[in-house]
N, CA and C atoms as a LAMMPS dump frame, in Angstrom:
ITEM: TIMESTEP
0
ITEM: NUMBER OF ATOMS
315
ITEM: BOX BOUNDS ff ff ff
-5.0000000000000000e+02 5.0000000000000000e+02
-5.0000000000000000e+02 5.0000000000000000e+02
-5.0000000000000000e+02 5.0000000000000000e+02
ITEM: ATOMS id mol type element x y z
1 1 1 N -22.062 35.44 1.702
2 1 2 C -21.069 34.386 1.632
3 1 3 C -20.447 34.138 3.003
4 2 1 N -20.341 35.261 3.841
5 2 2 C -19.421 35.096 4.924
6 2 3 C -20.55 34.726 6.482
7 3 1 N -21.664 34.478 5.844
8 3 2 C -22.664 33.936 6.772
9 3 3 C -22.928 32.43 6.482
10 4 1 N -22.318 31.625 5.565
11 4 2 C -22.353 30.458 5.158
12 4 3 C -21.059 30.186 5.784
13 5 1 N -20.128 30.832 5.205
14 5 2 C -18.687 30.139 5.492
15 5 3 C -18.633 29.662 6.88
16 6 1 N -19.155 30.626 7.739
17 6 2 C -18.694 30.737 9.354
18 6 3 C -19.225 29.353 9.602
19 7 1 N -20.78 28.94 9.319
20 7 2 C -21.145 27.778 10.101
21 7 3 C -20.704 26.831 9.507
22 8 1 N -20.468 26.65 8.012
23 8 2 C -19.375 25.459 7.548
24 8 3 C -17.997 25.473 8.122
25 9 1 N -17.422 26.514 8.454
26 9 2 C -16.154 26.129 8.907
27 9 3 C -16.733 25.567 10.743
28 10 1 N -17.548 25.315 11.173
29 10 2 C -17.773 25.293 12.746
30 10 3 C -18.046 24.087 12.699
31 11 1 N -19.068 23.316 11.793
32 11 2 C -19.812 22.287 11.576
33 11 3 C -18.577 21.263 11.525
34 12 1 N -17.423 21.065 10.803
35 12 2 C -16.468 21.022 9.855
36 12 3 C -15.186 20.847 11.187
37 13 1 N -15.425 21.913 12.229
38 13 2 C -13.924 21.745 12.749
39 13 3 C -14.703 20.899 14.421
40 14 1 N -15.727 20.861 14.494
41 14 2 C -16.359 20.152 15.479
42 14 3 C -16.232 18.522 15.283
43 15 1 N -15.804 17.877 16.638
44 15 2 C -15.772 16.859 16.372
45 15 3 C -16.984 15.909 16.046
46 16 1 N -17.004 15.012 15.449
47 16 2 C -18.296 13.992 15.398
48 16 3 C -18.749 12.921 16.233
49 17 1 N -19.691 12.706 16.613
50 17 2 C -20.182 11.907 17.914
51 17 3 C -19.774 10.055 17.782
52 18 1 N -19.013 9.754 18.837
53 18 2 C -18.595 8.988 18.736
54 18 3 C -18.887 7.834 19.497
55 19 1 N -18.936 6.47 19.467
56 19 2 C -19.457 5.275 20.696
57 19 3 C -18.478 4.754 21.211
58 20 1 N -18.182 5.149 22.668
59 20 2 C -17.173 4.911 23.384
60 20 3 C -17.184 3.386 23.478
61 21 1 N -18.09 2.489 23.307
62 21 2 C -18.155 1.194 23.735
63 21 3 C -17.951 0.625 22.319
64 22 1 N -17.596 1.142 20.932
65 22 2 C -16.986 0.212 20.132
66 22 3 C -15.861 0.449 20.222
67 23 1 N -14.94 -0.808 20.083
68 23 2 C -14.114 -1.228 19.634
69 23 3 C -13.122 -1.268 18.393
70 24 1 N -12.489 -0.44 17.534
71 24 2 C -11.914 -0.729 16.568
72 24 3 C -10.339 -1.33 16.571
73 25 1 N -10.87 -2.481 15.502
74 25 2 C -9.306 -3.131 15.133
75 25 3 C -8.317 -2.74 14.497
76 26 1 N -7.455 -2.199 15.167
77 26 2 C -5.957 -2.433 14.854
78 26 3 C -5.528 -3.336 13.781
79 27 1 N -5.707 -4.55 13.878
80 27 2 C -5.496 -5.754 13.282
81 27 3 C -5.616 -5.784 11.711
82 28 1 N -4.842 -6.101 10.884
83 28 2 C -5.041 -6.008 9.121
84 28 3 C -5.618 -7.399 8.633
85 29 1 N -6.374 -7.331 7.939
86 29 2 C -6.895 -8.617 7.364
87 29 3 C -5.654 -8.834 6.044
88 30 1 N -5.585 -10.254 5.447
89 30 2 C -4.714 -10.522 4.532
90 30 3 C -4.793 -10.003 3.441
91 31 1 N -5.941 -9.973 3.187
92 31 2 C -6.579 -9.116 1.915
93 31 3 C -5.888 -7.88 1.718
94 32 1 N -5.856 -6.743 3.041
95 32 2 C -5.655 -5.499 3.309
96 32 3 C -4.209 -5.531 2.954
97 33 1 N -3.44 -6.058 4.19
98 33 2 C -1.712 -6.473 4.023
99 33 3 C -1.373 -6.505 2.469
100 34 1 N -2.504 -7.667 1.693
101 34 2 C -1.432 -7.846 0.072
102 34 3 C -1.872 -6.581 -0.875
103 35 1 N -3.486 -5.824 -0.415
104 35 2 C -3.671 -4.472 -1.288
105 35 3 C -2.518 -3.453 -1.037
106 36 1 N -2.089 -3.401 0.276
107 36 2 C -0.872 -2.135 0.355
108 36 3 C 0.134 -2.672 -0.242
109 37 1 N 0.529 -4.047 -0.405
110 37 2 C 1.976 -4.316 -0.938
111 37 3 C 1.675 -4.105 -2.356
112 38 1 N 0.898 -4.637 -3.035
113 38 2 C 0.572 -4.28 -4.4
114 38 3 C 0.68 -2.612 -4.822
115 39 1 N -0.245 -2.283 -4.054
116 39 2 C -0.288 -0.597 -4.017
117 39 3 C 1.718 0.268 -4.201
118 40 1 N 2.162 -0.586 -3.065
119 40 2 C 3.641 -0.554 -2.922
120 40 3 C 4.14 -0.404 -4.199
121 41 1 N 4.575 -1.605 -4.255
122 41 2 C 5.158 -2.155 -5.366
123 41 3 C 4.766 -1.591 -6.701
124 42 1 N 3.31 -0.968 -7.127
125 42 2 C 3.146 -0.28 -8.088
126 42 3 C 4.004 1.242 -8.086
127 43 1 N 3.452 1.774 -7.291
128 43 2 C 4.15 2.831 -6.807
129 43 3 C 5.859 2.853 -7.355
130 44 1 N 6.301 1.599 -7.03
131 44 2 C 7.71 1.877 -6.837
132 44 3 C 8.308 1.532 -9.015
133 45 1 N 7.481 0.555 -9.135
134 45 2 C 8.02 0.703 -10.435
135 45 3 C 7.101 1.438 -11.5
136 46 1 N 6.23 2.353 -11.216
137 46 2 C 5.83 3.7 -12.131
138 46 3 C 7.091 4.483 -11.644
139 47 1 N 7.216 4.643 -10.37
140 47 2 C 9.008 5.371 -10.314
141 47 3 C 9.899 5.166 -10.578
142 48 1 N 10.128 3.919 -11.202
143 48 2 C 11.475 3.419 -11.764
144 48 3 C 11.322 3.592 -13.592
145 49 1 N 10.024 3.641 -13.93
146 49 2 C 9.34 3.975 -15.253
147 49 3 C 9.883 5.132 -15.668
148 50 1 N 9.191 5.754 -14.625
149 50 2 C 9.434 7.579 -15.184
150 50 3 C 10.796 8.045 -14.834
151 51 1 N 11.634 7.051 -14.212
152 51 2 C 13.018 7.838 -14.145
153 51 3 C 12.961 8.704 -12.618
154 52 1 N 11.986 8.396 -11.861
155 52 2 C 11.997 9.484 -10.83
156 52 3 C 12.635 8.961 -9.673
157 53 1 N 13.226 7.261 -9.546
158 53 2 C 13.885 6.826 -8.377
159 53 3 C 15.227 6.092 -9.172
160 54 1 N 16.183 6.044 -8.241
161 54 2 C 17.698 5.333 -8.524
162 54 3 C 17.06 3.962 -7.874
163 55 1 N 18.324 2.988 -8.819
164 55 2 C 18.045 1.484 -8.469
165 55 3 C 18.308 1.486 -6.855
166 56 1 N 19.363 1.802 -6.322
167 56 2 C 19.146 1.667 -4.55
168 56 3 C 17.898 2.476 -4.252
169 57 1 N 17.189 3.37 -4.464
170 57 2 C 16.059 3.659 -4.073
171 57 3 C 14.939 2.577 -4.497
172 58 1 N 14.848 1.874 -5.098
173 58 2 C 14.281 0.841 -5.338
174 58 3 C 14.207 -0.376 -4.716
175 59 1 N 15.403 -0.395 -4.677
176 59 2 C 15.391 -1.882 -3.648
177 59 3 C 14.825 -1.295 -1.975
178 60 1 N 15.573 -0.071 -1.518
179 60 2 C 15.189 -0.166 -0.007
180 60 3 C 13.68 0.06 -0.01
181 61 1 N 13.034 0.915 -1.214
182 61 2 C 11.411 0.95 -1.027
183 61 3 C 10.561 -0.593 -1.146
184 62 1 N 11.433 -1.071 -1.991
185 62 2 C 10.713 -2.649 -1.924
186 62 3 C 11.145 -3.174 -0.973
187 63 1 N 12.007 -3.102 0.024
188 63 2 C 12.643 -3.722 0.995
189 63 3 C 11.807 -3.302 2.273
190 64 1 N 11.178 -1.987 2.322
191 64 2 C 10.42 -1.52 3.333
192 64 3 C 8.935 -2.107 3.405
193 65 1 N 8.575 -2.135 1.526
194 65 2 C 7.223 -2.992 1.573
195 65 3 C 7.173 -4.055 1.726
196 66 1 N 8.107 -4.918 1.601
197 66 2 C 8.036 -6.156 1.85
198 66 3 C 7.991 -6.704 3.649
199 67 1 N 8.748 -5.983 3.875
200 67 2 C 9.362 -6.129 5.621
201 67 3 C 7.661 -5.259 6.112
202 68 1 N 6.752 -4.345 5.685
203 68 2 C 5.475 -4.055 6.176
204 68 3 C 4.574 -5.075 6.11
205 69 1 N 4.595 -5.775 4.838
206 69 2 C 3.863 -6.818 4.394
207 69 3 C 3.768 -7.739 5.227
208 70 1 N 5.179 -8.402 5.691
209 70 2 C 5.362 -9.724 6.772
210 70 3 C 4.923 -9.212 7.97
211 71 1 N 4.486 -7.684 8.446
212 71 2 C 4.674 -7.561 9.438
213 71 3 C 3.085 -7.377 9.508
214 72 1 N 2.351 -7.423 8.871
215 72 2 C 0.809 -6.725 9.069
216 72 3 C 0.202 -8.111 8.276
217 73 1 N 0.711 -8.824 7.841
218 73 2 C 0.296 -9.965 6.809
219 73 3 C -0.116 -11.486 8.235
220 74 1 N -0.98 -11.729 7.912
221 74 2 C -1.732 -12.834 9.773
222 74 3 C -1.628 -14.117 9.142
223 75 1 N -1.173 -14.36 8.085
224 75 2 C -1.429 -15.851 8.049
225 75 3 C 0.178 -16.402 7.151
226 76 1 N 1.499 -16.686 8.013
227 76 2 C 2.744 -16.391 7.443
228 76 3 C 2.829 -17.619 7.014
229 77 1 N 1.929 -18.727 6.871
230 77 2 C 2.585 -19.535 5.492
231 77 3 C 2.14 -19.044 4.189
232 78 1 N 1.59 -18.506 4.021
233 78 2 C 1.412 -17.864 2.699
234 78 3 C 1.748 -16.191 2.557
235 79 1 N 3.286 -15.742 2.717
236 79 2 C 3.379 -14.681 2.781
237 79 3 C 4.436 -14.753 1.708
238 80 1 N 5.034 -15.512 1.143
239 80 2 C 5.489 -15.454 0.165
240 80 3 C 4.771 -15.948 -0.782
241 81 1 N 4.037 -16.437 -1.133
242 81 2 C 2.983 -16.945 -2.521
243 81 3 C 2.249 -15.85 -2.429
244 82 1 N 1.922 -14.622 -1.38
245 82 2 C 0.951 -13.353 -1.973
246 82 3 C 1.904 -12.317 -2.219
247 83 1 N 3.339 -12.334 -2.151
248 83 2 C 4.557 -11.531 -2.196
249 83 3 C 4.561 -11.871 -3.889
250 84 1 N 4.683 -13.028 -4.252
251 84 2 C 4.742 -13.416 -5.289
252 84 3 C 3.651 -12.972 -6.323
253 85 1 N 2.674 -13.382 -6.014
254 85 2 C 1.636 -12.756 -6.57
255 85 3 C 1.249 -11.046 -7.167
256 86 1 N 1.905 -10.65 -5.919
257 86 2 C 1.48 -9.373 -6.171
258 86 3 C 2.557 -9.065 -7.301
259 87 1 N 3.954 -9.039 -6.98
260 87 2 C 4.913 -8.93 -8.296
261 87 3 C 4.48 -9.816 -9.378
262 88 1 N 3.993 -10.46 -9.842
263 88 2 C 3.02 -11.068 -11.002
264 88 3 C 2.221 -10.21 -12.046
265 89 1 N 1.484 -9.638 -10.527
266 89 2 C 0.879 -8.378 -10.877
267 89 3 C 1.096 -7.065 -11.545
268 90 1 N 1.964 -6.863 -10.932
269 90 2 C 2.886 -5.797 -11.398
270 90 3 C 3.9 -5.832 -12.178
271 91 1 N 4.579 -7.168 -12.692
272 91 2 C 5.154 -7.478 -14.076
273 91 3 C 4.099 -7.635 -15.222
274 92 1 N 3.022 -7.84 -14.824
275 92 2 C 1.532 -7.37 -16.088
276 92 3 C 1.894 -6.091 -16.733
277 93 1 N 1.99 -5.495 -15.626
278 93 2 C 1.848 -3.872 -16.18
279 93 3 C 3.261 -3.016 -16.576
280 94 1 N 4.441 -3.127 -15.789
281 94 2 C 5.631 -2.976 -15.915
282 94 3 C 6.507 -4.665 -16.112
283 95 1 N 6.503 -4.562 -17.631
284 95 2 C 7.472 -6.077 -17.395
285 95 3 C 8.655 -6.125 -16.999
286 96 1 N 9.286 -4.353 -17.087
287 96 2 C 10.625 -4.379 -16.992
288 96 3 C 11.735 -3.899 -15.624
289 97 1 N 10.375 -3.725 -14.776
290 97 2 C 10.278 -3.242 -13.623
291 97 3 C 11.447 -4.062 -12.78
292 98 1 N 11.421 -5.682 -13.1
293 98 2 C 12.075 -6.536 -12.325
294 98 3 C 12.789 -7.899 -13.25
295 99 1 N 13.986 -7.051 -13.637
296 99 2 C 14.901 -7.695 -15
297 99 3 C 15.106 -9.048 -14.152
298 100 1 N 15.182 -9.058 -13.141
299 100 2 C 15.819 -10.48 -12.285
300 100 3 C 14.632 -11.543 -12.184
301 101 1 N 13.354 -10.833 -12.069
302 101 2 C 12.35 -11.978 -11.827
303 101 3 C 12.19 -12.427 -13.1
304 102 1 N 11.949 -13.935 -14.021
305 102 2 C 11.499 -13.752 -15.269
306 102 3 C 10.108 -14.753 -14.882
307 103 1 N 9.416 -14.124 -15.598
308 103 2 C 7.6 -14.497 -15.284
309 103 3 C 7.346 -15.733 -16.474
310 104 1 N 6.675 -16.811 -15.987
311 104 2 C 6.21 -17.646 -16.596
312 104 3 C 4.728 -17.112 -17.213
313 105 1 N 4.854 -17.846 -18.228
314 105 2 C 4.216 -17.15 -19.448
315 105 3 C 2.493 -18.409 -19.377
């Protein structure tokens, strides 16, 4: 066993070969931006579900996803119609998540 382990742990803590001449983007596509806010926003009202966050913990976590959203989101006339959307989304699943929004039926 301890003749396996050694070269998996070596293989494992060695770095992997990399191409100095690509390029990776920084940059979020819109798609990406509205999956984390969704992701967000789920997050925050399964925690308001289970009792595991206070209403001010609620608002500043939606207040943080939202303010990430505008900030990683590339195309800002439509950053409130995918803001919207995504809470759409997430009144599907939690209706009660957001007593103030009321969802057209």
């Amino acid at each position: 066993m301890k003749r396996i382990l050694l070269p998996l742990l070596a293989a494992l803590a060695l770095p992997n070969s990399l191409n100095a001449n690509e390029k990776v983007s920084s940059e979020m596509s819109e798609i990406e931006a509205n999956k984390i806010l969704l992701g967000q926003v789920l997050s925050v009202c399964y925690a308001v579900d289970r009792n595991h966050i206070t209403m001010k913990q609620k608002i500043d976590m939606l207040g943080f996803a939202l303010n990430l959203h505008e900030g990683a989101h590339g195309n800002k006339k439509t950053i409130q119609e995918d803001q919207m959307n995504a809470v759409g989304k997430v009144l599907d699943i939690f209706p009660d998540c957001f007593p103030e929004v009321k969802k057209d039926k």
